[in-house]
C-alpha positions in Angstrom: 0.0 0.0 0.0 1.4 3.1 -1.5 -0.1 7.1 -0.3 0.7 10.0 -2.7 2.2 12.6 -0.5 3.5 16.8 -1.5 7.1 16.7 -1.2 6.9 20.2 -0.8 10.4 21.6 -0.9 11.2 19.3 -4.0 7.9 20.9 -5.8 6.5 17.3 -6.8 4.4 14.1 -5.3 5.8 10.7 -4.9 4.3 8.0 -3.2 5.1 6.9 0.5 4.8 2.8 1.2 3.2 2.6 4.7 1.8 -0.7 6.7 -2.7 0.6 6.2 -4.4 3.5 6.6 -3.4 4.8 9.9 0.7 5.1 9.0 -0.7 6.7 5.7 -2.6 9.5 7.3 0.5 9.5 10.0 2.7 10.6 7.2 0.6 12.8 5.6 0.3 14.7 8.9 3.8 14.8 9.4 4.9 15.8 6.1 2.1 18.9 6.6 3.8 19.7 10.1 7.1 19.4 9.8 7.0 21.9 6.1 4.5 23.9 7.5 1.8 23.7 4.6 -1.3 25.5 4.0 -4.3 23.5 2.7 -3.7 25.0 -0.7 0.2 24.2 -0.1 -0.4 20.9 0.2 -2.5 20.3 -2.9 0.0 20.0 -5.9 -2.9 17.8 -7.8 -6.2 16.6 -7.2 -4.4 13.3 -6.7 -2.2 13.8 -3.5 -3.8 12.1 -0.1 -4.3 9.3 -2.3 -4.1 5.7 -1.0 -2.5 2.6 -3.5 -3.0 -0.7 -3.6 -0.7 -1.3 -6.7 -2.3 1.1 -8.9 -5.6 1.3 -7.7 -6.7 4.1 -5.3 -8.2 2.3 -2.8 -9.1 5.9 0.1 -8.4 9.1 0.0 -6.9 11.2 3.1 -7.9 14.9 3.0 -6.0 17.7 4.5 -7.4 17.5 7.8 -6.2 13.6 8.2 -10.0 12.2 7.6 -10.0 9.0 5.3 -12.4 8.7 3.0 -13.7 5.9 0.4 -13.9 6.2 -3.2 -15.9 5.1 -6.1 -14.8 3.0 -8.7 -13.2 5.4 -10.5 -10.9 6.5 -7.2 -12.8 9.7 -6.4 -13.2 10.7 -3.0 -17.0 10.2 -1.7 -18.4 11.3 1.0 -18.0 8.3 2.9 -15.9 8.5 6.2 -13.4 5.7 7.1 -13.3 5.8 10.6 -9.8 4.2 12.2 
């Protein structure tokens, strides 16, 4: 399981391999925290926050660190994972 994160100082997203969905949105946190981003800082696409399985978006985690599902086509609904 792969999450798309901002790698802010290099100006480009890559994707982070992490355990499930708690280490994703632990990473996504940290990388917001430690480089200090903005909601519109962290946003390079409408693709980062996204959550892999191989190469199918499996959850999304917003800004704010909530998880959400997504349809078929990987878009975020407005359906809360709770961990």
């Amino acid at each position: 399981m792969k999450v798309l994160v901002n790698n802010y100082l290099a100006e480009k997203e890559e994707k982070v391999e992490v355990k499930d969905l708690q280490e994703a949105r632990s990473v996504i946190k940290k990388i917001i925290d430690e480089n200090c981003l903005g909601a519109s800082d962290w946003y390079l696409s409408g693709k980062t926050g996204n959550v892999y399985e191989g190469e199918k978006v499996i959850a999304h985690i917003s800004y704010n660190g909530r998880v959400w599902e997504v349809d078929t086509d990987g878009k975020q609904i407005n359906k809360e994972i709770i961990l």
